[in-house]
DSSP file (Angstrom, degrees, kcal/mol; ACC not computed):
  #  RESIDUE AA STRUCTURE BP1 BP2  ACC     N-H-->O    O-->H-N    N-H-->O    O-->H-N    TCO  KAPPA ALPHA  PHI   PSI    X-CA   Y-CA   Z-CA
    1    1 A X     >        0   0    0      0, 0.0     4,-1.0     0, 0.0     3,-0.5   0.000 360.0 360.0 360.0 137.4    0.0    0.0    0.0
    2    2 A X  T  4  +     0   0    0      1,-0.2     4,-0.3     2,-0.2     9,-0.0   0.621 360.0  66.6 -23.3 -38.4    0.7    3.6   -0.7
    3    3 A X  T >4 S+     0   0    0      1,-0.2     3,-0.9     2,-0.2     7,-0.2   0.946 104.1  43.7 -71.5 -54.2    0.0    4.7    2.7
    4    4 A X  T 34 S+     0   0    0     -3,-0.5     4,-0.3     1,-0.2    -1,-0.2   0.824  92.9  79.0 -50.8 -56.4    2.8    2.9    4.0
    5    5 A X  T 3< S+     0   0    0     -4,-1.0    -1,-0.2     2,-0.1    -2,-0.2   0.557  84.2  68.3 -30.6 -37.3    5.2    3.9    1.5
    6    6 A X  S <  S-     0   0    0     -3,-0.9     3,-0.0    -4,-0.3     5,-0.0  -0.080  91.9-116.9 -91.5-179.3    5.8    7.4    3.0
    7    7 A X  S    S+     0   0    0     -2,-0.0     2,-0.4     3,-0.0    -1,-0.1  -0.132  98.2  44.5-114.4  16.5    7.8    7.7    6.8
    8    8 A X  S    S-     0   0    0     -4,-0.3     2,-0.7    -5,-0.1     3,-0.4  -0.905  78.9-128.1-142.5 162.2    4.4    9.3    8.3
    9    9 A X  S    S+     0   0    0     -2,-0.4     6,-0.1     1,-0.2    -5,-0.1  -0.604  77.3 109.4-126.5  83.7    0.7    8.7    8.2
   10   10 A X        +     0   0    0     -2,-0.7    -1,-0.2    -7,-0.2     3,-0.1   0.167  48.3  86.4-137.5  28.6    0.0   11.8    7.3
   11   11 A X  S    S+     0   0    0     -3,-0.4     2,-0.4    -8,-0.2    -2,-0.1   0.902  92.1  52.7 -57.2 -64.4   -1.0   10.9    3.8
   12   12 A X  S    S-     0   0    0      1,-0.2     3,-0.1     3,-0.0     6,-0.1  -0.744  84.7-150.6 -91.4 146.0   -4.5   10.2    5.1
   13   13 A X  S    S+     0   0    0     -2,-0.4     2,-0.5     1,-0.2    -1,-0.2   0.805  74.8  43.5-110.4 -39.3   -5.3   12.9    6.7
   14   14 A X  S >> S-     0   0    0      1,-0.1     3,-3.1    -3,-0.1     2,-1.0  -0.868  70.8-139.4-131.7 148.9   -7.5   11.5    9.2
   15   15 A X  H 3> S+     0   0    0     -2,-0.5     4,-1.0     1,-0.4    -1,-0.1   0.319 107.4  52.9 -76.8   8.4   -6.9    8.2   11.2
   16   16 A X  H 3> S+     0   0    0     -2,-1.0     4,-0.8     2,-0.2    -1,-0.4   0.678 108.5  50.7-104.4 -27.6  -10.4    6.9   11.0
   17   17 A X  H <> S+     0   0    0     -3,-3.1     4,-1.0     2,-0.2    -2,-0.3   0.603 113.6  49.2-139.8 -43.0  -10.0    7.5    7.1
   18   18 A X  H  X S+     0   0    0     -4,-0.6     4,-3.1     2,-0.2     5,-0.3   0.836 110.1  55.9 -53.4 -52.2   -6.4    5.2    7.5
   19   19 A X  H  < S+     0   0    0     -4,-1.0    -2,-0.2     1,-0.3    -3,-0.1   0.826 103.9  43.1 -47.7 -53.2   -8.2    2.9    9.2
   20   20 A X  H  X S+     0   0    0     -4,-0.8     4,-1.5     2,-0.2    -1,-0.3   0.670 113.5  52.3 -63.8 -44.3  -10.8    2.1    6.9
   21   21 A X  H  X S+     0   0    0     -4,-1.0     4,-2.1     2,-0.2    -2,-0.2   0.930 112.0  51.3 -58.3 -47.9   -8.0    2.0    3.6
   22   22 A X  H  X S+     0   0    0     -4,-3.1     4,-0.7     2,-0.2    -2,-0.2   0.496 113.3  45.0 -75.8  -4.8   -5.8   -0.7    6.1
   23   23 A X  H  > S+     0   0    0     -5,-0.3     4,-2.0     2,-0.1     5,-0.2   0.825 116.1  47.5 -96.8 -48.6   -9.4   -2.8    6.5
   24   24 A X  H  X S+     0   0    0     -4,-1.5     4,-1.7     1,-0.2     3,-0.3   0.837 114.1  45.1 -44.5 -65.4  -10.0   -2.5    2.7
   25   25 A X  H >X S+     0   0    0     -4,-2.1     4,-2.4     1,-0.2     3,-0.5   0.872 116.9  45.1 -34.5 -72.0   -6.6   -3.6    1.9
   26   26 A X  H 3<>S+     0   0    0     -4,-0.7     5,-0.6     1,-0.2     4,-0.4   0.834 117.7  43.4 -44.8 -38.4   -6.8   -6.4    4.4
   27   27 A X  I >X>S+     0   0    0     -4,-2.0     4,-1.8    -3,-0.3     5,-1.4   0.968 116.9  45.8 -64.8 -41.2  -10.4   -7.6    3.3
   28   28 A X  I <<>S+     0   0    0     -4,-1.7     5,-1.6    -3,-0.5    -1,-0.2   0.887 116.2  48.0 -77.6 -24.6   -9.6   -7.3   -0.6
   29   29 A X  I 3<5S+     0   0    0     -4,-2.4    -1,-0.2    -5,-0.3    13,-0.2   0.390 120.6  35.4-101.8  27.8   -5.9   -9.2   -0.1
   30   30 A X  I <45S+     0   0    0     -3,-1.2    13,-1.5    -4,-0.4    14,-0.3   0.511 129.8  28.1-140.7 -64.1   -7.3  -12.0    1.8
   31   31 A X  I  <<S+     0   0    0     -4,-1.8    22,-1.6    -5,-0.6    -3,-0.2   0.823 132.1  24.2 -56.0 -39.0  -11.2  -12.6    0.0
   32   32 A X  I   <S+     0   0    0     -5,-1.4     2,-0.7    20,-0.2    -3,-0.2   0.733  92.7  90.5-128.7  -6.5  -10.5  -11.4   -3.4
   33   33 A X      < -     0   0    0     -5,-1.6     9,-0.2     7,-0.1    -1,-0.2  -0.775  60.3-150.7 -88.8 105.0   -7.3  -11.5   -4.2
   34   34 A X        -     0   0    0     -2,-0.7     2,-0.6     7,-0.1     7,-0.1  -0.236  19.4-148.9 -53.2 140.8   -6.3  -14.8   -5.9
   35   35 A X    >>> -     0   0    0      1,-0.1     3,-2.5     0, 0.0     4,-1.3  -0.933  17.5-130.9-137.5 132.2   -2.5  -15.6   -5.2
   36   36 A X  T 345S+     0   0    0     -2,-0.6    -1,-0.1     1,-0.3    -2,-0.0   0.594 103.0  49.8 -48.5 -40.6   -0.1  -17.5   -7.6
   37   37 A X  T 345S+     0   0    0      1,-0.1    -1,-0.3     2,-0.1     0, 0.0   0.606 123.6  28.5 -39.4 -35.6    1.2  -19.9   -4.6
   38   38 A X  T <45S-     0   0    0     -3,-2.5    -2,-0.2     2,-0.1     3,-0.1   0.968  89.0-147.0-127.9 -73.6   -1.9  -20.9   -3.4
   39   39 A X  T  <5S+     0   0    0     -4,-1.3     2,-0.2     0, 0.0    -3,-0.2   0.392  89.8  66.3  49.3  45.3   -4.4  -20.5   -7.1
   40   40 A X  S   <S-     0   0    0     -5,-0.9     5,-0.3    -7,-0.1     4,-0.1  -0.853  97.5 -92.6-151.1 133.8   -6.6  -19.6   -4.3
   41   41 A X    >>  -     0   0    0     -2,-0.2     3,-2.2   -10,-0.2     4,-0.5  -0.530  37.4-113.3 -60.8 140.1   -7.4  -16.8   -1.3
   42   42 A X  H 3> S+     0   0    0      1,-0.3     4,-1.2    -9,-0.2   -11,-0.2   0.473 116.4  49.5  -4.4 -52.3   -6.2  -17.0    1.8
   43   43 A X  H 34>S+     0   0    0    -13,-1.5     6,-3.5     2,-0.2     5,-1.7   0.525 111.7  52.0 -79.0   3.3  -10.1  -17.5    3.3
   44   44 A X  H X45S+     0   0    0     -3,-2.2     3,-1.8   -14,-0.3    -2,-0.2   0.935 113.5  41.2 -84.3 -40.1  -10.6  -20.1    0.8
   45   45 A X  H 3<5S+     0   0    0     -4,-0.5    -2,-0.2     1,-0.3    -3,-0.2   0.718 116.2  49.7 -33.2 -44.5   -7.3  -21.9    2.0
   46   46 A X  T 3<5S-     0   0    0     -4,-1.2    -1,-0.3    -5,-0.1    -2,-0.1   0.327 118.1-123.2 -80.6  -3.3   -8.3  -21.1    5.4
   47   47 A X  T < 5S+     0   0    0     -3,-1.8    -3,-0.2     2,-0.2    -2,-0.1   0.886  80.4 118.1  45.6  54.6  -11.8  -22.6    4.4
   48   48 A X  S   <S+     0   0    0     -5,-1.7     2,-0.3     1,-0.4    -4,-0.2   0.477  72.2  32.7-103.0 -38.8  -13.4  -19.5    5.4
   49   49 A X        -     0   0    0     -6,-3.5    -1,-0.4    -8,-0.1    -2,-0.2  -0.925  60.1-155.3-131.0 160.8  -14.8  -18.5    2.1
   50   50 A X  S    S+     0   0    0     -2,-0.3     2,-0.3     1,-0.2    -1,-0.1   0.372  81.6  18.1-109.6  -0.4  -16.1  -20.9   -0.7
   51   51 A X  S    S-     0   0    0     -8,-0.1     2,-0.3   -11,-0.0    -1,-0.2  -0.982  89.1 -81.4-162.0 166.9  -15.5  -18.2   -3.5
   52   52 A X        -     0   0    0     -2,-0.3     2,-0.2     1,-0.1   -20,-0.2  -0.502  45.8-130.1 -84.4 141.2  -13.6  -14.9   -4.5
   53   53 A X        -     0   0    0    -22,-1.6    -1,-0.1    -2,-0.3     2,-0.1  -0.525  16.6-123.5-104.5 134.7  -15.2  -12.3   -3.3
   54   54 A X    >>  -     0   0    0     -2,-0.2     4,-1.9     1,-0.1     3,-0.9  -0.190  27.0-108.1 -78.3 159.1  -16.0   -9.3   -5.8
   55   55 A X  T 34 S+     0   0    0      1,-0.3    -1,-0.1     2,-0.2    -2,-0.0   0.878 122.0  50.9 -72.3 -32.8  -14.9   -5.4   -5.2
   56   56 A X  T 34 S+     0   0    0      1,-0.2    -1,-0.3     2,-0.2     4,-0.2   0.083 100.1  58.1-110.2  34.5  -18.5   -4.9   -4.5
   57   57 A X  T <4 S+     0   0    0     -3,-0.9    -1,-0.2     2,-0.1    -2,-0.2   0.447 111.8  40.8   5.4 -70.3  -19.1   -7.4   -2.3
   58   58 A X  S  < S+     0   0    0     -4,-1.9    -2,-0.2     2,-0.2    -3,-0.1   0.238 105.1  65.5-106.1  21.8  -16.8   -6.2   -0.1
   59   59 A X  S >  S+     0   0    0      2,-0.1     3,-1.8    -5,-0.1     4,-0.5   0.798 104.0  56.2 -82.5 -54.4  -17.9   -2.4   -0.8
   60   60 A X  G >  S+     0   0    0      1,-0.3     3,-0.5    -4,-0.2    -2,-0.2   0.567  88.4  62.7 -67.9   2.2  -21.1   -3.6    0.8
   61   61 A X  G 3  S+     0   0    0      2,-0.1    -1,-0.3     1,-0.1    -2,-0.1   0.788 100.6  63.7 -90.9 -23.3  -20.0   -4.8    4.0
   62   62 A X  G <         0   0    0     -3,-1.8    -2,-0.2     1,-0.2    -1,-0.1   0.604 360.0 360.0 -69.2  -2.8  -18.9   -0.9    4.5
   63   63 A X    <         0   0    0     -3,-0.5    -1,-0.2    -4,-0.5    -2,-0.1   0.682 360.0 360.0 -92.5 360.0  -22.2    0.2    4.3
């Protein structure tokens, strides 16, 4: 992530607004991102999820 990249978090300007990009991240690189080691996500490996979960999928769980 971007956020990181910098020596501050003072990219996002406020931490509730950090918070919320670092859950996204987590959600999207663990449900929906398929990964070349595995040819599966991490909750499907973990037998958490049975399929990869779509960007808006896990846009609705933030409303």
């Amino acid at each position: 992530m971007k956020r990181f990249a910098r020596l501050s978090n003072d990219f996002s300007k406020m931490l509730h607004n950090h918070e919320c990009a670092v859950a996204m991240h987590y959600m999207y690189y663990n449900f929906g991102r398929t990964h070349k080691t595995l040819r599966v996500t991490p909750a499907m490996e973990a037998k958490v999820s049975d399929h990869v979960w779509s960007l808006e999928e896990i846009a609705k769980l933030a409303d």
